[in-house]
N, C-alpha and C positions, 0 to 999 in steps of 0.2 A: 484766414479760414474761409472767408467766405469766395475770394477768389478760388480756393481748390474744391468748393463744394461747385461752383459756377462751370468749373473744370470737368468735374466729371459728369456732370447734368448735358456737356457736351456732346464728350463720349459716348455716353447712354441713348442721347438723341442720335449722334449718326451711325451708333449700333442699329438699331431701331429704322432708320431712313434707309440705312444701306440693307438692311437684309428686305427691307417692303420692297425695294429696288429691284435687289435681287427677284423679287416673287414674281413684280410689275413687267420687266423683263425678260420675258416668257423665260420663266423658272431658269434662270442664271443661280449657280450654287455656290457661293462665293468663300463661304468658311466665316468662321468666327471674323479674322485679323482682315480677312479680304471686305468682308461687309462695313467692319468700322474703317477700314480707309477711305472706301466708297461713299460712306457715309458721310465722315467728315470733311472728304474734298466735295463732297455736294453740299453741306450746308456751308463751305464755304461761297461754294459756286450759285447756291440758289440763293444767299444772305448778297451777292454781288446781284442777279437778276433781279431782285425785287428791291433793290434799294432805289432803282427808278418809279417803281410803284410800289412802298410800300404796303405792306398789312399791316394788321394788326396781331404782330405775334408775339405777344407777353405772354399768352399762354400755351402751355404745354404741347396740346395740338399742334398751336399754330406753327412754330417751332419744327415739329415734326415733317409738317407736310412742308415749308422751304426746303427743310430739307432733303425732303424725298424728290422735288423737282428739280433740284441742283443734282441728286443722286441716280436720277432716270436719263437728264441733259448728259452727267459724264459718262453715263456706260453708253447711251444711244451712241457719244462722240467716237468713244473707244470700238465700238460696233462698226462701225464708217473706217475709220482708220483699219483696223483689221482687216475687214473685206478689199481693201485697197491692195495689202501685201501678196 
């Protein structure tokens, strides 16, 4: 139980990183499903950044904003790449 409660507290956080992203992003509109994947491959990607410096994120917050910087990193990338084609 507790692994599926850890689960969705996931979720909820790169819902949450991925639509701040979106706003941060001069107003990218991304959808419900578009925000949480954004989301979640940014806190994948900002829980990869900051494991050379970590923080301190037990909390909630903290949590959030890795995740929002891993979530601003993949759309900037996605941004780049784009403008290439």
């Amino acid at each position: 139980m507790h692994d599926l409660r850890r689960f969705i507290m996931f979720l909820i956080i790169g819902l949450i990183a991925g639509w701040l992203a979106g706003i941060v992003m001069r107003g990218r509109h991304l959808g419900v499903l578009g925000s949480l994947v954004v989301g979640v491959l940014g806190a994948l990607i900002g829980g990869f950044l900051f494991s050379v410096f970590p923080p301190d994120v037990r909390a909630f917050i903290g949590e959030v904003c890795v995740a929002l910087v891993g979530a601003v990193v993949l759309l900037f990338l996605l941004g780049v790449v784009d403008k290439r084609k």
